[in-house]
C-alpha positions in Angstrom: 60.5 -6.5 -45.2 59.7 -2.6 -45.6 57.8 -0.1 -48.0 59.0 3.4 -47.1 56.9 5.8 -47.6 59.0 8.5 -48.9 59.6 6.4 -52.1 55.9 4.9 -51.6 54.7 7.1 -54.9 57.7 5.8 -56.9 57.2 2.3 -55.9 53.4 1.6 -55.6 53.0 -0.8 -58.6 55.5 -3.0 -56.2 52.6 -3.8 -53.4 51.0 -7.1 -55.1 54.8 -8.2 -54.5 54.9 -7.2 -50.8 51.2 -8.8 -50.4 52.4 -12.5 -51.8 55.5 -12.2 -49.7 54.6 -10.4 -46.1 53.2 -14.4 -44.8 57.1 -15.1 -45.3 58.3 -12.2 -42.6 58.3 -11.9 -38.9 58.8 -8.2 -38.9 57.9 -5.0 -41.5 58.9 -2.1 -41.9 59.6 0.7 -42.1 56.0 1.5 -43.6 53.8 4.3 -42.4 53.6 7.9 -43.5 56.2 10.8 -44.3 54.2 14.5 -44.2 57.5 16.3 -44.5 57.6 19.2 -47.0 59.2 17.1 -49.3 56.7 14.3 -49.6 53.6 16.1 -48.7 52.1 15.8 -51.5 52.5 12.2 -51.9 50.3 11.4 -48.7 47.6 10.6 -50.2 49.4 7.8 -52.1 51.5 6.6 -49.3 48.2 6.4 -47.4 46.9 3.8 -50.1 49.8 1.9 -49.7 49.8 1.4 -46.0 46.5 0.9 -45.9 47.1 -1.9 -48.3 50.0 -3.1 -46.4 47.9 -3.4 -42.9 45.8 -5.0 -44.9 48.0 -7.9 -45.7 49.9 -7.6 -42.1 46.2 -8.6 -40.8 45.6 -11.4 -43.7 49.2 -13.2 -42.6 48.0 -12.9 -38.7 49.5 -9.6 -37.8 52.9 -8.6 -37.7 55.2 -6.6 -35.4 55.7 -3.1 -37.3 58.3 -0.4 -37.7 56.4 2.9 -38.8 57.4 5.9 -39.7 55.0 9.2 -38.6 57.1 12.1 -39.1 54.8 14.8 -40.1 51.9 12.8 -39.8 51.3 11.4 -36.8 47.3 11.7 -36.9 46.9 10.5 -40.2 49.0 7.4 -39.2 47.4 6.6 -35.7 44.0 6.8 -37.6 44.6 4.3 -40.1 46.2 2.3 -37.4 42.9 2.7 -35.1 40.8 1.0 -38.5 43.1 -2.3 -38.7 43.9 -3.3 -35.2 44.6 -6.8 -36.5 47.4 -6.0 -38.3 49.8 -6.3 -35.4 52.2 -4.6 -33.5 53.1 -1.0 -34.2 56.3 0.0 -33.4 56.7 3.8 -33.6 59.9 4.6 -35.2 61.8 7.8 -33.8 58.5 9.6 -32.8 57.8 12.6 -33.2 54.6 14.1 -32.9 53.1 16.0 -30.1 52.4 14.5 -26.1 48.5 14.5 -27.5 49.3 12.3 -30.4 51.8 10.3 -28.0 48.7 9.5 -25.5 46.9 8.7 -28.2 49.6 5.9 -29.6 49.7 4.7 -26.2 46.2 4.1 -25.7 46.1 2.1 -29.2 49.2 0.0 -27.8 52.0 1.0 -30.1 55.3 0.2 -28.5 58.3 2.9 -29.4 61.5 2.6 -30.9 64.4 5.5 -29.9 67.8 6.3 -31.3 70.9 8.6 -30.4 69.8 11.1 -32.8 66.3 11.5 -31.4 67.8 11.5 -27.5 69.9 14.6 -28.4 66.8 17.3 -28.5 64.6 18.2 -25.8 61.7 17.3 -27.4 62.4 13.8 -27.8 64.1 13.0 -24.3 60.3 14.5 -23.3 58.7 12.3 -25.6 60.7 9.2 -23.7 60.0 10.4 -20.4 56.6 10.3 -21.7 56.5 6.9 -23.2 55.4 3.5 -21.2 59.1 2.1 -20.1 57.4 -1.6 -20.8 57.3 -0.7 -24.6 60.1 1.3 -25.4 62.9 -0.2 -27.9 66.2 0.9 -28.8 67.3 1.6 -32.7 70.0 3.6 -34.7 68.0 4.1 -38.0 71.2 3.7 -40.0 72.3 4.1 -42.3 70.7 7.5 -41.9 71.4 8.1 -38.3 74.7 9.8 -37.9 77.1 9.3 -35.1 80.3 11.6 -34.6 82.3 9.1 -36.6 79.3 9.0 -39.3 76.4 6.5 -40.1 75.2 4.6 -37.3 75.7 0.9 -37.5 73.9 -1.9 -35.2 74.6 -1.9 -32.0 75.6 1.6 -31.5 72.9 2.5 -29.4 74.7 3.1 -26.2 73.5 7.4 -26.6 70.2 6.1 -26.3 70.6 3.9 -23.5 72.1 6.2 -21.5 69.5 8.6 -22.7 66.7 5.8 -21.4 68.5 5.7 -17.9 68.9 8.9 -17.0 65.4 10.0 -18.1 63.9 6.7 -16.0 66.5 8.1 -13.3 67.8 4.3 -13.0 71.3 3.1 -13.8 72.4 1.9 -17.5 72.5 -1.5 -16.1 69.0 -1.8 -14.8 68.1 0.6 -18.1 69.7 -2.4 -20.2 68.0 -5.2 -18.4 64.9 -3.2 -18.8 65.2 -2.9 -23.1 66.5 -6.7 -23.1 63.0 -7.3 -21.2 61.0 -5.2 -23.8 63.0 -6.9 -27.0 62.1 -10.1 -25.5 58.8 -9.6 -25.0 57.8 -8.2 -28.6 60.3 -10.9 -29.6 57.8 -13.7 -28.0 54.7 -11.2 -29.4 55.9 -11.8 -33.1 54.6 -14.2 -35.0 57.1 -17.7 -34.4 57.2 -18.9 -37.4 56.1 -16.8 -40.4 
């Protein structure tokens, strides 16, 4: 279950919704905050909404949490550092800057990595930055794109390798290493909703 924030400002009368049904999920997301040019101006709404939406995360127990930072990466660690009950976070494709990164890390976010991110510099740095123990594998399709076009599940063999090679271990022992992490936010998440 999800509220994205780049159609948070379109979509905001749809939280009471969320709210009755987030005791029915496991997992949520992708929530968070978009400060991209294009949605800029809309922060201050998506920040009502996932305040709103940590909010119920923390009511139903806490939940484990995809979330979204690009652009805002401060704005999203400090709403995260006010509801610490509201679960997991799971940084999706960050970002932000080795400061902000620290700072996720000392709040406990975990961090979720795709092909497309592993193709720049600035995001193999990022991994090689990133606690091993709480990294996690994605392809953000739809909107990912592969050479034969969207990423579907599963295709995350780039980022794998990309995991490996920056950990300077095989893709075997790289594997065994993100099965470890997805069972261990697996056992973190709430068993039965």
């Amino acid at each position: 279950m999800g509220f994205h924030p780049q159609l948070a400002h379109e979509r905001h009368t749809e939280l009471p919704l969320f709210e009755a049904l987030v005791g029915e999920a496991r997992y949520v997301g992708e929530i968070g905050l978009d400060g991209g040019p294009e949605h800029r101006a809309h922060l201050e709404v998506q920040t009502r909404c996932l305040q709103r939406i940590l909010t119920a995360c923390s009511r139903a127990g806490g939940r484990v949490m995809s979330i979204h930072s690009r652009g805002a990466a401060d704005e999203v660690l400090d709403v995260l550092e006010q509801q610490p009950e509201a679960g997991i976070s799971v940084l999706h494709w960050f970002s932000g800057t080795r400061k902000q990164l620290d700072r996720a890390v000392k709040l406990g976010c975990w961090f979720s990595v795709g092909p497309a991110m592993v193709r720049g510099l600035k995001g193999r740095q990022l991994l090689a930055a990133m606690p091993r123990n709480r990294v996690l594998t994605e392809t953000d399709g739809p909107f990912g794109k592969g050479v034969d076009g969207p990423l579907m599940p599963g295709q995350v063999g780039p980022a794998v390798a990309a995991c490996g090679a920056t950990w300077q271990i095989d893709l075997t022992e790289a594997q065994d290493q993100l099965d470890s992490n997805l069972r261990t936010i697996g056992g973190l998440a709430i068993a039965e909703p």
